[in-house]
Kinemage of the C-alpha trace (Angstrom):
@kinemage 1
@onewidth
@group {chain A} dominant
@subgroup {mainchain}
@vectorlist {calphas} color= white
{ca unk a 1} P -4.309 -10.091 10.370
{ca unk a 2} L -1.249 -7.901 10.661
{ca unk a 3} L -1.952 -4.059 10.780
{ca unk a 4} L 0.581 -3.074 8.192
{ca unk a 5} L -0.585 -1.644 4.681
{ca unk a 6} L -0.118 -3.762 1.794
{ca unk a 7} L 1.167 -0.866 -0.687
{ca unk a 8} L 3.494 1.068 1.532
{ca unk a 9} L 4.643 -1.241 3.985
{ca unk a 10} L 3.202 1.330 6.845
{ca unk a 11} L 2.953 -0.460 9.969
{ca unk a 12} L 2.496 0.209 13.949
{ca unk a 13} L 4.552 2.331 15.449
{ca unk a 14} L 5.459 2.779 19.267
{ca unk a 15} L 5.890 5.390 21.634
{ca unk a 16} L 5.348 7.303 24.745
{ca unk a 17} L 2.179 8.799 26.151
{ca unk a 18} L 3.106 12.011 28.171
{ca unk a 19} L 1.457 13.221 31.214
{ca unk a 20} L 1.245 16.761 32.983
{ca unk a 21} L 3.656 15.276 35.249
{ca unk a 22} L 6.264 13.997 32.246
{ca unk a 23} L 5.041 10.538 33.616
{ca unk a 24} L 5.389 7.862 30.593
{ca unk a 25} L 3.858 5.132 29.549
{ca unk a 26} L 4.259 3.183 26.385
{ca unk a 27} L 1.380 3.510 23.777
{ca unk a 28} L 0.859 1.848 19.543
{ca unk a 29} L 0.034 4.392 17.007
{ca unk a 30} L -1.746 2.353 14.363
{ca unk a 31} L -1.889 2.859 10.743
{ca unk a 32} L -5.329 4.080 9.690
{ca unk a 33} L -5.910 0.801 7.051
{ca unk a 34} L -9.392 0.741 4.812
{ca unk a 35} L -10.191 -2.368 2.795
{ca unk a 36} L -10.672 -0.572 -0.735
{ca unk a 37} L -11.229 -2.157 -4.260
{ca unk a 38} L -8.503 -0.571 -6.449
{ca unk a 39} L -8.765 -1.628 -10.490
{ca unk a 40} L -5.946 -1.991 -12.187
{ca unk a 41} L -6.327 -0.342 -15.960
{ca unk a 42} L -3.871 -2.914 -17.823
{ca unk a 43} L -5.386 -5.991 -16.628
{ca unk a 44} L -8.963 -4.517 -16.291
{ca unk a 45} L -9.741 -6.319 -13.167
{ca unk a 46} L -10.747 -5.363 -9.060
{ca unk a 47} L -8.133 -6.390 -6.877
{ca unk a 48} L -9.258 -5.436 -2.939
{ca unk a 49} L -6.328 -4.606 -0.732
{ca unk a 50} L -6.062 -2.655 3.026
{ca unk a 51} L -4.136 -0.348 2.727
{ca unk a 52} L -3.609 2.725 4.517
{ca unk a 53} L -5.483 5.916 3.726
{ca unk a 54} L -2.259 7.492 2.682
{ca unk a 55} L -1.179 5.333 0.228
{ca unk a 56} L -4.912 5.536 -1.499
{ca unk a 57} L -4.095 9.626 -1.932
{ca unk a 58} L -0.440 8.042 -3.316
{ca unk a 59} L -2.436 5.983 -5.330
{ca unk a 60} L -4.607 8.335 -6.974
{ca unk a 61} L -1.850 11.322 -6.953
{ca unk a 62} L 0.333 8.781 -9.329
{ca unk a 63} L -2.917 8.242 -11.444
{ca unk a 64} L -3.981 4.461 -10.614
{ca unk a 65} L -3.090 1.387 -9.097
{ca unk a 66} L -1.058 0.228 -12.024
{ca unk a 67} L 1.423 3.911 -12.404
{ca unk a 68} L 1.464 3.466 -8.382
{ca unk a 69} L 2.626 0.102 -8.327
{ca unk a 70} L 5.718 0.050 -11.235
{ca unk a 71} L 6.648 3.019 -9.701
{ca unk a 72} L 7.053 1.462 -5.801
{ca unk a 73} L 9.651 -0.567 -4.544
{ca unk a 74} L 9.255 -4.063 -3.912
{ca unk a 75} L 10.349 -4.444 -0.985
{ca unk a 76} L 7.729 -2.201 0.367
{ca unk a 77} L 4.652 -4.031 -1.246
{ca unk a 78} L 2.946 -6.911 0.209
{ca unk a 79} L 3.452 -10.679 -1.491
{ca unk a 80} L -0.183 -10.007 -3.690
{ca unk a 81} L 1.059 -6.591 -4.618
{ca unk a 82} L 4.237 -7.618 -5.890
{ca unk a 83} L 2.401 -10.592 -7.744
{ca unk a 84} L 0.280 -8.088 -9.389
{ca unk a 85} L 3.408 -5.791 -10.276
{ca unk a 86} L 4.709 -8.670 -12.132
{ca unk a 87} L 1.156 -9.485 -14.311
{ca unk a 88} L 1.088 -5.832 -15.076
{ca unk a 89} L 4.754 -5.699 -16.355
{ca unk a 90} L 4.653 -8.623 -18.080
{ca unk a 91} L 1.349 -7.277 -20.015
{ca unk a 92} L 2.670 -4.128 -20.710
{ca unk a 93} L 5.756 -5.772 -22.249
{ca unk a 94} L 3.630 -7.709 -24.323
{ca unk a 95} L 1.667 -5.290 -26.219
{ca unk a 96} L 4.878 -3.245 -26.252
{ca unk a 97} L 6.350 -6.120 -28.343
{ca unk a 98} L 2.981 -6.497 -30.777
């Protein structure tokens, strides 16, 4: 399982510890990820995701899964994120039509 957050795209990062003595060694910063149950209003379902604990305060800053994830790029979402993207829009385009 990869350590990268499935809304934001967040994912290790690499860099330097620093000693006293400026001595370096490389070191990972990882991405604090949480398995979380998120529901999405339109579809009124539970989708579970790990994401990082940023994107949950993005998530509930933009009012819900469903504002969060029309309002993200695709290219930072995960495969089931972007599949879920698509079943809202579609939805919402259907009882915009009716």
């Amino acid at each position: 399982m990869s350590r990268v957050c499935e809304l934001t795209g967040k994912a290790v990062m690499y860099g330097n510890n620093v000693s006293h003595a400026n001595n370096k060694t490389r070191r990972r910063f990882l991405p604090n990820l949480n398995n979380v149950s998120l529901i999405s209003d339109t579809l009124n379902q539970i989708y579970r995701f790990r994401i990082s604990a940023n994107a949950l305060r993005s998530v509930e800053h933009n009012g819900g899964l469903d504002n969060f994830l029309l309002k993200s790029r695709d290219a930072d979402l995960s495969i089931k994120a972007r599949r879920l993207k698509k079943l809202i829009e579609k939805k919402q385009a259907g009882e915009a039509a009716a």
